[in-house]
KOLTORTOR-342719 format. One line per field, with one value per atom (N, C-alpha, C): residue in one letter; atom name; residue number from 0; x, y negated, z. Coordinates in nm, 4 decimals, always signed. Atoms other than C-alpha are relative to their C-alpha. Layout:
res	[A  ...]
atom	[CA  ...]
n	[NUM  ...]
x	[X  ...]
y	[Y  ...]
z	[Z  ...]
END
This chain:
res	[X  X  X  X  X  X  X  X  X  X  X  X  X  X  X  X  X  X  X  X  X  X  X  X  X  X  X  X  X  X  X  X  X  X  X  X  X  X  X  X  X  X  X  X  X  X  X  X  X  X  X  X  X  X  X  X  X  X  X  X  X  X  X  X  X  X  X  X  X  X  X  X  X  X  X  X  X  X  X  X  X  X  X  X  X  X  X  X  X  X  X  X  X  X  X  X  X  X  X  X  X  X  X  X  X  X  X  X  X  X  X  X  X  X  X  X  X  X  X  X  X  X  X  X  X  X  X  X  X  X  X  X  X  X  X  X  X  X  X  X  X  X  X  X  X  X  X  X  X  X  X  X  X  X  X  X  X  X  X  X  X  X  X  X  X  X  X  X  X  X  X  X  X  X  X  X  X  X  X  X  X  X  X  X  X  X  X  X  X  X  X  X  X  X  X  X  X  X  X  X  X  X  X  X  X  X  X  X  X  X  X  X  X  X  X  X]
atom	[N  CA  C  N  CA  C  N  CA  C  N  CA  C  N  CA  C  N  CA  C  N  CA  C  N  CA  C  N  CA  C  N  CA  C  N  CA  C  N  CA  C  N  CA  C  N  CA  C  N  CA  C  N  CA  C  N  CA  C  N  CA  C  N  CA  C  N  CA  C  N  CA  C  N  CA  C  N  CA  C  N  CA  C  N  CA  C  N  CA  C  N  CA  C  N  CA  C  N  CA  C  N  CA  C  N  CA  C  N  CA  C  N  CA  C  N  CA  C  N  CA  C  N  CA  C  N  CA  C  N  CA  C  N  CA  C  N  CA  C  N  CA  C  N  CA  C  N  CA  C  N  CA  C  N  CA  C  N  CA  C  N  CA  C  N  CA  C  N  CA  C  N  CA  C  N  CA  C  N  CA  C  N  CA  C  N  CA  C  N  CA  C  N  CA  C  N  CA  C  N  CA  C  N  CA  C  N  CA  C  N  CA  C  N  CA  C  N  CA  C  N  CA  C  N  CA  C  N  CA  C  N  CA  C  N  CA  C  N  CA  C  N  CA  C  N  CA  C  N  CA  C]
n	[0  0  0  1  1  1  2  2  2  3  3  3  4  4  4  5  5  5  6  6  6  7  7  7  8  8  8  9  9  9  10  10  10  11  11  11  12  12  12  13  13  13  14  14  14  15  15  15  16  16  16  17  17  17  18  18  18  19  19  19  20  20  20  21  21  21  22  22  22  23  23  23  24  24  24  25  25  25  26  26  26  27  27  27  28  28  28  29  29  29  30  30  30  31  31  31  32  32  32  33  33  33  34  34  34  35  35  35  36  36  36  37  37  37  38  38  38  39  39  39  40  40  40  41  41  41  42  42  42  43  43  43  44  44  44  45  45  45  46  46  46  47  47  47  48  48  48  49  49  49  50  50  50  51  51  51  52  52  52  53  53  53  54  54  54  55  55  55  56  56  56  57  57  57  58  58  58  59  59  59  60  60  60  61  61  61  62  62  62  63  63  63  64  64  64  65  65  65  66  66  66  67  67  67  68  68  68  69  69  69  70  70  70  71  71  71]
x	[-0.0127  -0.5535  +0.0493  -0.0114  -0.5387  +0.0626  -0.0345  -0.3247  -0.0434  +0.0773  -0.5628  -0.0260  +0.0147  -0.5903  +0.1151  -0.1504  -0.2231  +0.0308  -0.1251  -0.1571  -0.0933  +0.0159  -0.2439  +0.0082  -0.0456  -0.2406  -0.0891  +0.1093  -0.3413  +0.1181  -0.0979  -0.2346  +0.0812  -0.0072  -0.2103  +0.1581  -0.1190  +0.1018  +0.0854  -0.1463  +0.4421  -0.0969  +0.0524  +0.2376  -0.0480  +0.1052  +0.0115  +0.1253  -0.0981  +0.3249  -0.1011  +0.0405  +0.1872  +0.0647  -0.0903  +0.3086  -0.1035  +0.0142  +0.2356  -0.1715  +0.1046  -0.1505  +0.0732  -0.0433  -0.1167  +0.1564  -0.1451  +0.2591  -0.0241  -0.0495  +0.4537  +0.1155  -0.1167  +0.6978  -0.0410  +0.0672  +0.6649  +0.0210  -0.0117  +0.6018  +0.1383  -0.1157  +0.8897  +0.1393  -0.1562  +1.1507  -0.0098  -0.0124  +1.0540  +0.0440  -0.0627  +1.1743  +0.1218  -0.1453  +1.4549  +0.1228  -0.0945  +1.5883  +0.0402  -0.0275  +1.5683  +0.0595  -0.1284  +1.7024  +0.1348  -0.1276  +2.0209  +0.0349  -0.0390  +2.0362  +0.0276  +0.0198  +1.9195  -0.1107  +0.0559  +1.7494  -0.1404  +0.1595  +1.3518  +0.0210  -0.0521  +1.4785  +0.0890  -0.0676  +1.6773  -0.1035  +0.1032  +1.3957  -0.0671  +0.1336  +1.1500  +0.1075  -0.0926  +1.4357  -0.0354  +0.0093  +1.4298  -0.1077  +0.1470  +1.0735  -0.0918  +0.0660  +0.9181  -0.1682  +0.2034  +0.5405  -0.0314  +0.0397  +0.5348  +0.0476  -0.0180  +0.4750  +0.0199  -0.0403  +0.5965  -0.1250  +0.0905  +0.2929  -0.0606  +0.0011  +0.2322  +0.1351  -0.0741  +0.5509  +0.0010  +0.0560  +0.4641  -0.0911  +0.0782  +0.1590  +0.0268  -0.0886  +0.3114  +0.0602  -0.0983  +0.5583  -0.0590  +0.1731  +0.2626  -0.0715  +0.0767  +0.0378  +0.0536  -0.0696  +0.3089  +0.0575  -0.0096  +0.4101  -0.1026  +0.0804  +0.0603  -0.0255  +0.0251  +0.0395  +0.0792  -0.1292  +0.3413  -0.0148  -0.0180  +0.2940  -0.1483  +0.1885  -0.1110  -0.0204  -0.0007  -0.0967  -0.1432  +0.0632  -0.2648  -0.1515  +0.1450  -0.6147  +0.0421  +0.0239  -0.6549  -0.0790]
y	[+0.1391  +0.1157  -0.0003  -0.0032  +0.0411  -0.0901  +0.1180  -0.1708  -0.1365  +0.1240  -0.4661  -0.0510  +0.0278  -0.4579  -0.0482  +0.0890  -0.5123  -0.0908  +0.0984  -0.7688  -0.1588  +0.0902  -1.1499  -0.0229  +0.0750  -1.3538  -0.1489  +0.1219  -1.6822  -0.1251  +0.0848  -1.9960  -0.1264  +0.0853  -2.1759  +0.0533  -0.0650  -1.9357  +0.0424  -0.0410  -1.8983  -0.0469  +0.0132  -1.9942  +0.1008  -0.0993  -1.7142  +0.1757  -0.0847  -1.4746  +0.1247  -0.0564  -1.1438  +0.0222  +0.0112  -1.1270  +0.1178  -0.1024  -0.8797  -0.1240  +0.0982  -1.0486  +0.0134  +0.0833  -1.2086  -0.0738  +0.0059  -1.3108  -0.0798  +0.0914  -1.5180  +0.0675  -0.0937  -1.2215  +0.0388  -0.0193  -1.1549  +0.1784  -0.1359  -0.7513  +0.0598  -0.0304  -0.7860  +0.0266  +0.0489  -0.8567  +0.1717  -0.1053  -0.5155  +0.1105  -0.0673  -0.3577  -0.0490  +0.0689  -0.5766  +0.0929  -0.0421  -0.4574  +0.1459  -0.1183  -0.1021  +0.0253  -0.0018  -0.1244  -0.0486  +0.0161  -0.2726  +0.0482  -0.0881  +0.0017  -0.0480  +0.0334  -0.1873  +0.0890  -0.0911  +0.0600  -0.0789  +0.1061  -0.0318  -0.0741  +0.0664  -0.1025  -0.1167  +0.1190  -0.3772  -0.0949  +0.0770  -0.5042  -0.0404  +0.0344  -0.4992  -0.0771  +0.1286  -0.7051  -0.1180  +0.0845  -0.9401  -0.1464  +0.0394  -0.9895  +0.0691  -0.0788  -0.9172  -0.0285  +0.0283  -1.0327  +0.1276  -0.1207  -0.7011  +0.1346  -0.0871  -0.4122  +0.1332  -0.1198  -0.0936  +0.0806  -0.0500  +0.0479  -0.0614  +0.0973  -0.2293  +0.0733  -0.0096  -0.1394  +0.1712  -0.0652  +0.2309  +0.0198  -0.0257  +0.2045  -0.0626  +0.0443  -0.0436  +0.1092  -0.0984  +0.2313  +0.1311  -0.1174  +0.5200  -0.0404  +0.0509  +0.2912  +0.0326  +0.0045  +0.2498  +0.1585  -0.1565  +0.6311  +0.0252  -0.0443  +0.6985  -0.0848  +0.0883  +0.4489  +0.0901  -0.0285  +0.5557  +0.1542  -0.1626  +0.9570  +0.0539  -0.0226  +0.9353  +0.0049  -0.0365  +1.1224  -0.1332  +0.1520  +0.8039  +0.0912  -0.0764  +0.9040  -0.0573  -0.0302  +0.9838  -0.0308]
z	[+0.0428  -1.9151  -0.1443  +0.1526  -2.2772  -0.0435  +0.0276  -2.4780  +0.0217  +0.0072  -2.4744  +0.1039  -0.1379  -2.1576  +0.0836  -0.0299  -2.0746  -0.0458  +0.0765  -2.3370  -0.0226  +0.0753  -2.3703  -0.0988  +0.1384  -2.6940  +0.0130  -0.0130  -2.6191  -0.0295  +0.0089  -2.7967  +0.0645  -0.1146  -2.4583  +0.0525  -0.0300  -2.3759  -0.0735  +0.0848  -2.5379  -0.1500  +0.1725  -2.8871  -0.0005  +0.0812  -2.8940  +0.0455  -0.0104  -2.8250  +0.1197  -0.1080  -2.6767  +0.1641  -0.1383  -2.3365  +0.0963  -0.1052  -2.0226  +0.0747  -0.0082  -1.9266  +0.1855  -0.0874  -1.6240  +0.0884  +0.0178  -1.7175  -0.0917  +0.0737  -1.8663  -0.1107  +0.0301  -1.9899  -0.1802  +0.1697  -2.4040  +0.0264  -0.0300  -2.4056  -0.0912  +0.1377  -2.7356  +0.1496  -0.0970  -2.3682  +0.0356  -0.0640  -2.2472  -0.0668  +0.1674  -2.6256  -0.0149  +0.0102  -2.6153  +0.1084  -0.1741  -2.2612  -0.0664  +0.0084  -2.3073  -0.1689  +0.1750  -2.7308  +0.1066  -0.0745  -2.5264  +0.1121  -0.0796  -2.3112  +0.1237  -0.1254  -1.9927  +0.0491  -0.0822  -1.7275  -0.0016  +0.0060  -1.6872  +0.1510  -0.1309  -1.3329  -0.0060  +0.0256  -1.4518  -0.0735  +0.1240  -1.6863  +0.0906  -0.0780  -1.3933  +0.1191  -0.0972  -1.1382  -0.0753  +0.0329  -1.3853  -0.0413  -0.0015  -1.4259  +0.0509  -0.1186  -1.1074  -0.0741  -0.0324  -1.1859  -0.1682  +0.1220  -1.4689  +0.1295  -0.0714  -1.2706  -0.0640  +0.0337  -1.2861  -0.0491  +0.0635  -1.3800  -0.1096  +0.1557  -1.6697  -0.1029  +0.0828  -1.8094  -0.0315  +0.0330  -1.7787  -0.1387  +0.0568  -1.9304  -0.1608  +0.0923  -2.2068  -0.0640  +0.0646  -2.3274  +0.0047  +0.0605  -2.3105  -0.0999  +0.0997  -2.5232  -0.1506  +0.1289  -2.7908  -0.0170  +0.0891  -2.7882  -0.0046  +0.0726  -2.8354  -0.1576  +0.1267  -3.1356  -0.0663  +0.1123  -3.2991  -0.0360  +0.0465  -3.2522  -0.0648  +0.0605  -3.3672  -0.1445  +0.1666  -3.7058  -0.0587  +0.0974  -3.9309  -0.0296  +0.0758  -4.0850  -0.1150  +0.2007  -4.4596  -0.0429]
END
């Protein structure tokens, strides 16, 4: 599953705010949680309709972004 595939952007929801697709959750809450050193098990209590395998794949996506030497 590929970023795009996890993530809304629609200006019908939160203003366009990406969020977890078939959620209401902004994917920025699931960066937030864990920067303030909340467990993903606390992240996912809080917002049951993001599944553990969304938020998985979420935080795979972005370490592949981030560790994917750039092209020249």
């Amino acid at each position: 599953m590929s970023g795009k595939e996890l993530i809304t952007v629609d200006p019908e929801i939160l203003g366009g705010t990406p969020v977890f697709k078939g959620t209401r959750v902004p994917v920025k809450t699931l960066f937030d949680y864990l920067e303030r050193n909340y467990t993903l098990d606390e992240f996912l209590e809080c917002f049951p309709s993001v599944t553990r395998e969304m938020a998985h794949q979420m935080l795979e996506c972005s370490e592949s972004a981030l560790l994917t030497p750039a092209s020249v």
